[in-house]
Each structure stands twice: as structure tokens, then as C-alpha cells.
C-alpha positions, 0 to 999 in steps of 0.5 A: 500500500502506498500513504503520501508516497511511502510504501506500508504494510497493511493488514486487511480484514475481508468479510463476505455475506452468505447468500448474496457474496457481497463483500467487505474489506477494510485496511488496518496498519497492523493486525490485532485483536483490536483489528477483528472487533472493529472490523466486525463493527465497521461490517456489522454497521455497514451490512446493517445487522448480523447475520443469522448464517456466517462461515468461518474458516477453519485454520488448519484446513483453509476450508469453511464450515457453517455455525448458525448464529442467532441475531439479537 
């Protein structure tokens, strides 16, 4: 990524709606725990909502699984 003219590292969280694959991306300057709870706010405000189906990969095959989620 390039800010003003120098070259920086950045850590981008991406998250991706079920049924539609609608996607959203936001950058972060460096990846923290503080990173994953800001970005699902940021897509939480930006799908409006939760959502009441999400995959979440799995890190040790790379492969997606389904958790049902209640919305509140």
C-alpha cells in the first residue's frame, strides 16, 4: 500500500455475506485483536445487522464450515 508516497504494510480484514457474496474489506496498519472487533463493527454497521448464517474458516484446513448464529 502506498500513504503520501511511502510504501506500508497493511493488514486487511475481508468479510463476505452468505447468500448474496457481497463483500467487505477494510485496511488496518497492523493486525490485532483490536483489528477483528472493529472490523466486525465497521461490517456489522455497514451490512446493517448480523447475520443469522456466517462461515468461518477453519485454520488448519483453509476450508469453511457453517455455525448458525442467532441475531439479537
Amino acid at each position: 500500500m502506498d500513504i503520501d508516497g511511502v510504501t506500508t504494510m497493511a493488514k486487511v480484514a475481508h468479510m463476505r455475506l452468505c447468500h448474496s457474496r457481497m463483500p467487505f474489506l477494510r485496511a488496518y496498519p497492523r493486525e490485532a485483536q483490536e483489528m477483528v472487533f472493529d472490523a466486525h463493527e465497521k461490517a456489522f454497521q455497514f451490512f446493517k445487522g448480523a447475520c443469522q448464517r456466517r462461515s468461518m474458516p477453519c485454520s488448519s484446513t483453509r476450508s469453511g464450515r457453517s455455525i448458525a448464529a442467532s441475531c439479537s
